[in-house]
N, CA and C of each residue as an Amber inpcrd file, in Angstrom:
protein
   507
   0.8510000  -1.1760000   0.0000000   0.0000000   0.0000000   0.0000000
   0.8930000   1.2340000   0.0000000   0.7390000   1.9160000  -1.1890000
   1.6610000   3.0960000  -0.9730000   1.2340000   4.3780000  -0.2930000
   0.3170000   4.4140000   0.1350000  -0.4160000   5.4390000   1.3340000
   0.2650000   5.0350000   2.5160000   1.4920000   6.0530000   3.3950000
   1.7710000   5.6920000   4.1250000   0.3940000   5.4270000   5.5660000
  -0.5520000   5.5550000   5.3200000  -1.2410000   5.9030000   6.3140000
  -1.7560000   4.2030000   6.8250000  -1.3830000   3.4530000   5.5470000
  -2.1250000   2.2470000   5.8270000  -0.6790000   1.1880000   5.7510000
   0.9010000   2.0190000   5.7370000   1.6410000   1.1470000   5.6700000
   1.9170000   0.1790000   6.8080000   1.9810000  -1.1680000   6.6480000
   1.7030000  -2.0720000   7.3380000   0.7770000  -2.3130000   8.4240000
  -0.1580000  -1.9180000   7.8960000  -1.9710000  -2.0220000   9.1820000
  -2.1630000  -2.9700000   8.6210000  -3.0760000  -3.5060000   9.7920000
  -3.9990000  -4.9570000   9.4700000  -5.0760000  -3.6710000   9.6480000
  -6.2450000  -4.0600000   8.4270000  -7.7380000  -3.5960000   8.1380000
  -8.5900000  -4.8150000   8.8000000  -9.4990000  -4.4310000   9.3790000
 -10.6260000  -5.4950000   9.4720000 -11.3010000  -5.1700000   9.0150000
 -12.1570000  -5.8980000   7.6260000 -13.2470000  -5.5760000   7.3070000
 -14.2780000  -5.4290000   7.8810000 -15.4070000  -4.6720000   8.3760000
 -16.2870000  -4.6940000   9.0160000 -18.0380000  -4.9170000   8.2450000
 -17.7330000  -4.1600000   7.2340000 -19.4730000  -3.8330000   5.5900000
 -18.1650000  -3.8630000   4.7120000 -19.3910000  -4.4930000   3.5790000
 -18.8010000  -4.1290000   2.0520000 -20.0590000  -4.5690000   1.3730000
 -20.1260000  -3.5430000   1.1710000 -21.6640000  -3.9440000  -0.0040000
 -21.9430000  -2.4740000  -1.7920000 -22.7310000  -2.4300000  -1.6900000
 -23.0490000  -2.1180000  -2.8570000 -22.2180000  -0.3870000  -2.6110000
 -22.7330000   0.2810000  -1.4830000 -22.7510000   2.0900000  -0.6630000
 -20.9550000   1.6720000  -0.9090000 -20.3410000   1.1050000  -0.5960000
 -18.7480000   1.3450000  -0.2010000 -18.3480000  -0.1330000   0.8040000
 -17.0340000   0.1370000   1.0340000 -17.2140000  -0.7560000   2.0150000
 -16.7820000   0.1450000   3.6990000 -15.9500000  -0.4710000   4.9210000
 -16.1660000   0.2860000   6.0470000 -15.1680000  -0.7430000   6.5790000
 -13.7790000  -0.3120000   7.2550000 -13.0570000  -1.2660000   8.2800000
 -12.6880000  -0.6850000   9.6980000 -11.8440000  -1.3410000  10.0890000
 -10.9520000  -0.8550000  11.5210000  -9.5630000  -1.5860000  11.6770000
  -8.4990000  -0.3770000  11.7160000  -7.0440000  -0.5230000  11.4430000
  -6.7920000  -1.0200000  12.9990000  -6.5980000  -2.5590000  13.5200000
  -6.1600000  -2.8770000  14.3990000  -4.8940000  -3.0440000  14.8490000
  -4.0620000  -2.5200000  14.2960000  -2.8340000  -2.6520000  14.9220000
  -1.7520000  -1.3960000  14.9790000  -2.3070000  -0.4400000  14.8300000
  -1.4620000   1.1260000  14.9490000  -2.5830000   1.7650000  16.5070000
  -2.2240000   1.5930000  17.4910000  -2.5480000   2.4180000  18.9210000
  -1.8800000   3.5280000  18.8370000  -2.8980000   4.5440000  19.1480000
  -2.7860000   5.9890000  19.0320000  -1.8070000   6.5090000  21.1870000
  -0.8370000   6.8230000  20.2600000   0.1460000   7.0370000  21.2470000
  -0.4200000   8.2880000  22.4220000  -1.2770000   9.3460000  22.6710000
  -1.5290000  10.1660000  23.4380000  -2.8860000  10.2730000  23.9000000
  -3.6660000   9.0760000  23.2860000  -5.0140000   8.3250000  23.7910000
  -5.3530000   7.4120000  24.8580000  -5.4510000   6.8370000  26.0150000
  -5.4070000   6.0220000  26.8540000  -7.0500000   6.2820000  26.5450000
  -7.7130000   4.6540000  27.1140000  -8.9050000   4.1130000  26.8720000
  -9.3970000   4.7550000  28.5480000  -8.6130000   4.5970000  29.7190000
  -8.7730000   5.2300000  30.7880000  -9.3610000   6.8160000  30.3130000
  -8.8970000   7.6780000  29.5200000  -9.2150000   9.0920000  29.3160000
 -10.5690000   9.2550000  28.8340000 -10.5910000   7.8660000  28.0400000
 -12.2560000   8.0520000  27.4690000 -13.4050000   7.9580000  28.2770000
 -12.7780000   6.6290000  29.3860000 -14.3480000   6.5220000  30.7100000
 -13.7570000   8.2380000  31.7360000 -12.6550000   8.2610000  31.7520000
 -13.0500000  10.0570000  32.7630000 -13.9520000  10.7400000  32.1140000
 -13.6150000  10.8880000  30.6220000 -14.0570000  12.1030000  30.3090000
 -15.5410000  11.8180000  30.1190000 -16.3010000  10.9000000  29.8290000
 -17.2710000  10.4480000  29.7720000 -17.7910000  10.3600000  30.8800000
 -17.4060000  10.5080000  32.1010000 -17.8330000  10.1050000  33.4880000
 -18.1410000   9.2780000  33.9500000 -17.7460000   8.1010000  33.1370000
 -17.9230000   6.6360000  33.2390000 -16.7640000   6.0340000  34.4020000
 -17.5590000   5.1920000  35.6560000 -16.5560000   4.9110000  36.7050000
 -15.2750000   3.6210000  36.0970000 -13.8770000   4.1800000  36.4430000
 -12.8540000   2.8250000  35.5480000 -13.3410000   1.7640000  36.4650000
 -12.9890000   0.6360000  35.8910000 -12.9620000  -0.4740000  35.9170000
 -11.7230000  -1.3350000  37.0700000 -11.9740000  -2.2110000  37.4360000
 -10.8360000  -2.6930000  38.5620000 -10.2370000  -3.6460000  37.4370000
  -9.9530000  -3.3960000  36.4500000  -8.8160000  -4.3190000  35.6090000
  -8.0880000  -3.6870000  34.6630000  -7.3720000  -3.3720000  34.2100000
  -6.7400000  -3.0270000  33.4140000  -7.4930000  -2.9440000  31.9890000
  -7.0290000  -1.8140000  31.4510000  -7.7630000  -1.2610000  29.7010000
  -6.6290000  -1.4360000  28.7650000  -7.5320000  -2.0400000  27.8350000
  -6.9640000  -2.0770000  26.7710000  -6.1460000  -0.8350000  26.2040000
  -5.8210000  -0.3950000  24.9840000  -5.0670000   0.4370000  24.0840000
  -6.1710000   0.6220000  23.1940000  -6.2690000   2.2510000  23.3250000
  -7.0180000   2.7580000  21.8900000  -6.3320000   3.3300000  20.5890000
  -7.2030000   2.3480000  19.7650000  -6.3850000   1.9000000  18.0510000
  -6.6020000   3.5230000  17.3210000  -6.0670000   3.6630000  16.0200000
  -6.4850000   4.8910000  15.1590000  -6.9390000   3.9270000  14.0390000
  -8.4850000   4.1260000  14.2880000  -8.8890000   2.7020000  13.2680000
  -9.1330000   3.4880000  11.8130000  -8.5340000   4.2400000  11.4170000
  -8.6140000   4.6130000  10.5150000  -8.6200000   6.3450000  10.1580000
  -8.6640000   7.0720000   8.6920000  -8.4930000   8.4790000   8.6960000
  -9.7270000   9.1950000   8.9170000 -11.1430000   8.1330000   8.7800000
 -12.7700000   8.7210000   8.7530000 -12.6960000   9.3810000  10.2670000
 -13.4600000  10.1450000  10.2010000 -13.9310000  10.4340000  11.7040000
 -13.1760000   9.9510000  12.6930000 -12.1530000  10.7900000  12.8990000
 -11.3710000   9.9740000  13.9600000 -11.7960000  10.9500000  15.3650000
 -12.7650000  11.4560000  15.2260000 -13.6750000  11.6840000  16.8220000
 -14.7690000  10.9900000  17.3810000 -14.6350000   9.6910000  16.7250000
 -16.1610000   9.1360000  16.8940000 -15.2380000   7.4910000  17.5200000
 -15.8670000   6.5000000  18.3890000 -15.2080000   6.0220000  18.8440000
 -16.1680000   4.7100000  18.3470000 -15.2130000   3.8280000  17.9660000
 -15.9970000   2.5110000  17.5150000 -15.3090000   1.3290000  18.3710000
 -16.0800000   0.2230000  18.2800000 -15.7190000  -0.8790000  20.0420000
 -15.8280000  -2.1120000  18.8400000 -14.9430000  -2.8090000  18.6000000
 -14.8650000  -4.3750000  17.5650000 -14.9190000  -5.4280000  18.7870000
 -15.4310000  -6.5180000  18.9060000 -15.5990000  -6.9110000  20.1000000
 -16.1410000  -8.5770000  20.3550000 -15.5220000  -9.4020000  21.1400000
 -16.2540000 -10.5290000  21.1940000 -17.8790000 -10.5100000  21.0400000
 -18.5720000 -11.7080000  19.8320000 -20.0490000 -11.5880000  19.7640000
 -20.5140000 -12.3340000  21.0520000 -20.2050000 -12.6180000  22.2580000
 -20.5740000 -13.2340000  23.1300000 -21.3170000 -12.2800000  24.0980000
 -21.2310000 -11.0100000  23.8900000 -21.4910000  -9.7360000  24.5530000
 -22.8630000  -9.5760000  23.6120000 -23.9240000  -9.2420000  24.1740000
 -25.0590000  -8.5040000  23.3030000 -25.3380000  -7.0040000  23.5930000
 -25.3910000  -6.4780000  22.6820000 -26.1210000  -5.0150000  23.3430000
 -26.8850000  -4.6970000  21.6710000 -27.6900000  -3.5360000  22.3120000
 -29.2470000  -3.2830000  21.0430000 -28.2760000  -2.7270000  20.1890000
 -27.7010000  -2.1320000  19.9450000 -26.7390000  -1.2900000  18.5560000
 -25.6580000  -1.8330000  18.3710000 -25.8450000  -3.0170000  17.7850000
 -24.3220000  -3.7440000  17.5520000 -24.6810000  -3.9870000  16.1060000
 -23.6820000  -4.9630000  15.4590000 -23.3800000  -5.0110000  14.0110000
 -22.8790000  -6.4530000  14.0330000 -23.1400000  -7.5440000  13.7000000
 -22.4890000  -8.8880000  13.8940000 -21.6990000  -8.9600000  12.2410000
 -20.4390000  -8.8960000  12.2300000 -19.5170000  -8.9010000  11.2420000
 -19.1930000 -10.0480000  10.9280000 -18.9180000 -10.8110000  12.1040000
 -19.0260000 -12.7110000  11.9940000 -19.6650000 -13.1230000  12.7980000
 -19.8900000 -14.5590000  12.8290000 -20.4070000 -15.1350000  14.1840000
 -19.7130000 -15.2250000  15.4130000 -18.6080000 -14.4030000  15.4090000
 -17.4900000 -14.3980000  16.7050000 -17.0130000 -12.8800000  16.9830000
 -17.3980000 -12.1970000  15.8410000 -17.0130000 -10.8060000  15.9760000
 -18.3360000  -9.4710000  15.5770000 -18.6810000  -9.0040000  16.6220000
 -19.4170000  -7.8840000  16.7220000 -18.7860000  -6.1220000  16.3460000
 -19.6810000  -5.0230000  16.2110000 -19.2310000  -4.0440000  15.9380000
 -20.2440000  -3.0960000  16.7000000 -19.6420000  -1.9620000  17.4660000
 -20.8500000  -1.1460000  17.9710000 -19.8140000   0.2280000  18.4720000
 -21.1060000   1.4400000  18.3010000 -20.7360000   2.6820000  18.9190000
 -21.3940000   3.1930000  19.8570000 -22.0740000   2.1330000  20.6260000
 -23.0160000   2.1410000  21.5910000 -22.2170000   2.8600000  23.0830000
 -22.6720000   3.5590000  23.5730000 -21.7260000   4.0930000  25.1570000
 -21.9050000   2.9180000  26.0330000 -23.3900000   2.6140000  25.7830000
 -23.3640000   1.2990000  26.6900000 -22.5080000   0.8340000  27.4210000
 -21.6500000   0.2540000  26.1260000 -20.9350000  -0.7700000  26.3770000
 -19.4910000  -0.5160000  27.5340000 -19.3680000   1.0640000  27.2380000
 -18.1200000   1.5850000  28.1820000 -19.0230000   1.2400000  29.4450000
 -19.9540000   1.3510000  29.7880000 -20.5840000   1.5640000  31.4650000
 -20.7300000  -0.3000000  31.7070000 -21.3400000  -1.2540000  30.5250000
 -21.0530000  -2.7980000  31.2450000 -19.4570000  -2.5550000  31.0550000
 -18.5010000  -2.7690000  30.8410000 -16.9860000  -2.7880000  30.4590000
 -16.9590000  -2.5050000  31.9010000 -17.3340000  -1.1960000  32.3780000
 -17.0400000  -0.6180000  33.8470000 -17.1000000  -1.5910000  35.0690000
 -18.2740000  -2.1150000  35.1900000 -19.0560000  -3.1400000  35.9110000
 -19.2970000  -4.4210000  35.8870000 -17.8490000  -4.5410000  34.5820000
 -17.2670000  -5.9950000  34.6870000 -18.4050000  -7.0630000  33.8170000
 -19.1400000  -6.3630000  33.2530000 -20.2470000  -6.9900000  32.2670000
 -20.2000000  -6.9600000  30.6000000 -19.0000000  -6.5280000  30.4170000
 -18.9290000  -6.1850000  29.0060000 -18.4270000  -7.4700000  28.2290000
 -17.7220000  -7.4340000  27.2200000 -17.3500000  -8.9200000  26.5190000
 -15.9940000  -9.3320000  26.4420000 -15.2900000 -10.5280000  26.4560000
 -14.5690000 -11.3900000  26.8050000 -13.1300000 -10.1830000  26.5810000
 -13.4750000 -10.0130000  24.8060000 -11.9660000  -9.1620000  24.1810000
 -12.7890000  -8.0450000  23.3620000 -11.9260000  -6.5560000  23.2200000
 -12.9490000  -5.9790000  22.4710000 -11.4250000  -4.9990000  22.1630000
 -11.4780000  -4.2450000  21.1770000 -10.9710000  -3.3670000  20.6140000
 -11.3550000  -2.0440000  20.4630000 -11.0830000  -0.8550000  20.8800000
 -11.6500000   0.3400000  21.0090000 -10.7860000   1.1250000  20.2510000
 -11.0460000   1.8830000  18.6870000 -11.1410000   2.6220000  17.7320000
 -11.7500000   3.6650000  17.6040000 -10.8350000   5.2070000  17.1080000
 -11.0880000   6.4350000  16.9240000 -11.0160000   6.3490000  15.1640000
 -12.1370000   6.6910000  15.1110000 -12.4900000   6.8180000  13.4030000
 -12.2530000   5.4530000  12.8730000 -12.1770000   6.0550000  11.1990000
 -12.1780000   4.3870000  10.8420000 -11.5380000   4.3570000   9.3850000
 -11.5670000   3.0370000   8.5700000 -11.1640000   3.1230000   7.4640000
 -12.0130000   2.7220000   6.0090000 -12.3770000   4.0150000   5.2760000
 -13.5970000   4.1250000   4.6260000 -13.6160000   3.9690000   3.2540000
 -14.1600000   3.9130000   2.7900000 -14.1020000   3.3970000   0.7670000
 -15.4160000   3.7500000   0.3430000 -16.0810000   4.6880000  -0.7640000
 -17.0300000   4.7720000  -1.4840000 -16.7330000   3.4350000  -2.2300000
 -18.2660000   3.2990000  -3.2190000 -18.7560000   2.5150000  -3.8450000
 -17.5360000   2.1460000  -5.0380000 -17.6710000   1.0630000  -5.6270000
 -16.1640000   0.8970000  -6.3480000 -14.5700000   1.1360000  -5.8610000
 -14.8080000   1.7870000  -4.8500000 -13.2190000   2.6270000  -4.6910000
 -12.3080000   1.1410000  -3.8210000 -12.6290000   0.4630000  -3.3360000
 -12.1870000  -1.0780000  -2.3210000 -11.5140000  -1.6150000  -3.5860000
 -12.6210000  -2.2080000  -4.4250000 -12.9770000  -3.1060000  -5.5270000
 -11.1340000  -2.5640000  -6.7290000 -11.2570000  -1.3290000  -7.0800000
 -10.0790000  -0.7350000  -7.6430000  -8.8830000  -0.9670000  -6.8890000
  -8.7970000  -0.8400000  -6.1880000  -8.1790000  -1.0330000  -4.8460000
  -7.2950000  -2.2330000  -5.0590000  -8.3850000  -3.3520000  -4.7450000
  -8.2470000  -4.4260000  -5.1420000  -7.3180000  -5.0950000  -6.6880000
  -8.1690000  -4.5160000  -7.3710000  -7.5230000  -5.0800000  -9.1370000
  -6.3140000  -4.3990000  -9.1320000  -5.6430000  -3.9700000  -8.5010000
  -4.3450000  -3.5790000  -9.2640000  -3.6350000  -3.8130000  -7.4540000
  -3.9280000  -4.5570000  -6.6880000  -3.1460000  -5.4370000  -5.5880000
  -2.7980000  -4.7150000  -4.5200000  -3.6870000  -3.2540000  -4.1210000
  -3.3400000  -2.7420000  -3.0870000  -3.7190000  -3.0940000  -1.9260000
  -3.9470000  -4.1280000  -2.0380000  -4.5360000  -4.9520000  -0.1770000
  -4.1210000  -6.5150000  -0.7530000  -3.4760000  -6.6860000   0.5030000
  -3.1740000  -8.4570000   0.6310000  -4.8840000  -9.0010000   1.3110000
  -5.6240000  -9.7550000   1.1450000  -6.6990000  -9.8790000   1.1050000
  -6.8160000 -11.0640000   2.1580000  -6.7730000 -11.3120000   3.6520000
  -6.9000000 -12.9430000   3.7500000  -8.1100000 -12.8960000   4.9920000
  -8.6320000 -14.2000000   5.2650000  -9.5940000 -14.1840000   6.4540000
  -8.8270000 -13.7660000   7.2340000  -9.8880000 -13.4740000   8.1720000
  -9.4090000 -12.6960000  10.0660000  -9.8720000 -14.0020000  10.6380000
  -8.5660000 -13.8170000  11.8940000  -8.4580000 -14.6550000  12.6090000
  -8.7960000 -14.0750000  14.1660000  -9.7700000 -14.3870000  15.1890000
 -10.2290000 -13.4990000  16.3810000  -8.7220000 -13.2300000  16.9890000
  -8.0000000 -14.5820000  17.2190000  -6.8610000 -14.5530000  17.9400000
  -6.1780000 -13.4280000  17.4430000  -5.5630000 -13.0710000  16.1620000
  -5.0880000 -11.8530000  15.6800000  -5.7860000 -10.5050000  16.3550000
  -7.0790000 -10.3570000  15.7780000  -7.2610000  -9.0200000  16.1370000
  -7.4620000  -9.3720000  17.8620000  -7.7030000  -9.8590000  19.0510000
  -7.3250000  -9.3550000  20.3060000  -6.7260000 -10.0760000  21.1890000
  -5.8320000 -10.8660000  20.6520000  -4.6820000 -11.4030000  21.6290000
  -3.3150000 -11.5520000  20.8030000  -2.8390000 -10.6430000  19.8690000
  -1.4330000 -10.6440000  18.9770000  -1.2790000  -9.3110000  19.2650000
   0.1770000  -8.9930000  20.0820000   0.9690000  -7.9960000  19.9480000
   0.7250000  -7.2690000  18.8360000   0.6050000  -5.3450000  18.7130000
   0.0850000  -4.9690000  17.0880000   1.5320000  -5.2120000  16.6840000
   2.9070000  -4.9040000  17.3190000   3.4650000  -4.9730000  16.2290000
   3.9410000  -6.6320000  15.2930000   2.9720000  -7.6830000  15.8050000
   3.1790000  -8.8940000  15.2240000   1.8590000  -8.6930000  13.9770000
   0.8490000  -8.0480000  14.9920000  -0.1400000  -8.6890000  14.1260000
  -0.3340000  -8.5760000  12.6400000   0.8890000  -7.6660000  11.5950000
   0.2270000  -7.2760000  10.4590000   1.3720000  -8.8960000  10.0770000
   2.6710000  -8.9130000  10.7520000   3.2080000 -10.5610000   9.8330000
   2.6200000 -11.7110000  10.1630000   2.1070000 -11.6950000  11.1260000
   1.2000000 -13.1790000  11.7410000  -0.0730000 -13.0100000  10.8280000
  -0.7350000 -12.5760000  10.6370000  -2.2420000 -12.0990000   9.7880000
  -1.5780000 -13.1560000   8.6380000  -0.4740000 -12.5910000   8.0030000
   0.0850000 -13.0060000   6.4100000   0.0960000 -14.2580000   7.3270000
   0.7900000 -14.8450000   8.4350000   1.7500000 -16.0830000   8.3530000
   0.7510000 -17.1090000   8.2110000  -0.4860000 -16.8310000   9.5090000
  -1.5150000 -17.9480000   9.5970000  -1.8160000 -18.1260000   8.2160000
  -1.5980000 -17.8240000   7.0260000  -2.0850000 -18.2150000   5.8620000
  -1.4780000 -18.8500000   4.9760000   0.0230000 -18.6570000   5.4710000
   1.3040000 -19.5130000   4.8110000   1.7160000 -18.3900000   3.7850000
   1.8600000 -17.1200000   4.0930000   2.2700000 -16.2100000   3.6070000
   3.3600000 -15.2880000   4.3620000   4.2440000 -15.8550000   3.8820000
   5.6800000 -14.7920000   4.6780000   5.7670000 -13.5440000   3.8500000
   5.0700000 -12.8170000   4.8820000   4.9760000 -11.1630000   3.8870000
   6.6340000 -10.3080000   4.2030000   7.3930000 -10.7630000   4.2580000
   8.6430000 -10.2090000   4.4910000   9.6300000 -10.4100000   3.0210000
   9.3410000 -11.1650000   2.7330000   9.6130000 -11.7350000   1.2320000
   9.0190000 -10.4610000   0.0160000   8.4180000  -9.7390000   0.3450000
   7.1170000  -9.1280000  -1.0070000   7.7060000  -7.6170000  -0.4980000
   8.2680000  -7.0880000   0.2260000   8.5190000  -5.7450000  -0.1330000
   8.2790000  -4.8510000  -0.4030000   8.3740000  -3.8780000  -1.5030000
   7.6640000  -3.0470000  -1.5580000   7.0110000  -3.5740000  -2.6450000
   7.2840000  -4.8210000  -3.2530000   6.3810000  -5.4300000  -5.0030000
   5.3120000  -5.6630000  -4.7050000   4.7050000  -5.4610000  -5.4930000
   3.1870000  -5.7530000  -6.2370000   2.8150000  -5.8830000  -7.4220000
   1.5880000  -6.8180000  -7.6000000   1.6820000  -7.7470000  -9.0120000
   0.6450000  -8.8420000  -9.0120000   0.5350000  -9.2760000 -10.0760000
  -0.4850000 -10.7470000  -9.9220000   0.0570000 -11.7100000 -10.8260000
  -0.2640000 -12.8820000 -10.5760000   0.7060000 -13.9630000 -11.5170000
  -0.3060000 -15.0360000 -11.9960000
């Protein structure tokens, strides 16, 4: 990807349909963000466990806060992306999170990573995204700075080999 903005991110797809498609860049954590700053400022009481790291899930709206998240958790404004992975911008979920009711693993994202209609698809035909399934273990239990070569590896793809080339064969 020659946009440094997406050099070496793992994307999770989240929609892709006819409108565009819609992801979240899990593995670049926004260095002057703590997930603690978001329940103060919100007035939401912290939690007696330790918080995760908040991601820069992308260049869209990066004031709007999106939660990727074990589907084992329900709440009314969610988005089921797989049968193991949910999506929501619900506050809710910061106040169960608080009270020890929230879901197993979850990922918390400022903005996101966005594509009009066709624009993915182009994207695509000329090889600007390595394309492979998501794995849960990747997006919330892999170190980010593993997770963009482990993503390639679980697939039998040593992306250390490919460089800056691109191409189709």
């Amino acid at each position: 990807m020659s946009d440094p903005r997406f050099r070496e991110s793992v994307v999770y797809l989240c929609v892709h349909n006819h409108e565009g498609a819609m992801g979240l860049v899990i593995n670049q954590p926004v260095k002057d963000v703590r997930l603690e700053d978001i329940f103060i400022n919100a007035g939401i009481p912290l939690p007696n466990r330790p918080l995760g790291r908040v991601y820069l899930g992308g260049p869209v709206e990066t004031g709007s806060v999106f939660v990727l998240y074990s589907a084992e958790y329900k709440i009314v404004n969610q988005l089921a992306v797989s049968p193991s992975v949910s999506l929501s911008r619900d506050p809710q979920m910061f106040y169960d999170l608080s009270a020890g009711l929230g879901p197993r693993s979850c990922l918390v994202a400022l903005g996101y990573a966005g594509w009009g209609p066709g624009q993915l698809e182009a994207e695509l035909s000329v090889d600007g995204w390595l394309v492979l399934p998501a794995l849960d273990e990747i997006i919330f239990h892999t170190s980010d700075h593993q997770k963009w070569r482990q993503a390639a590896r679980a697939h039998g793809v040593e992306i250390g080999l490919y460089g800056g080339v691109v191409g189709s064969a």
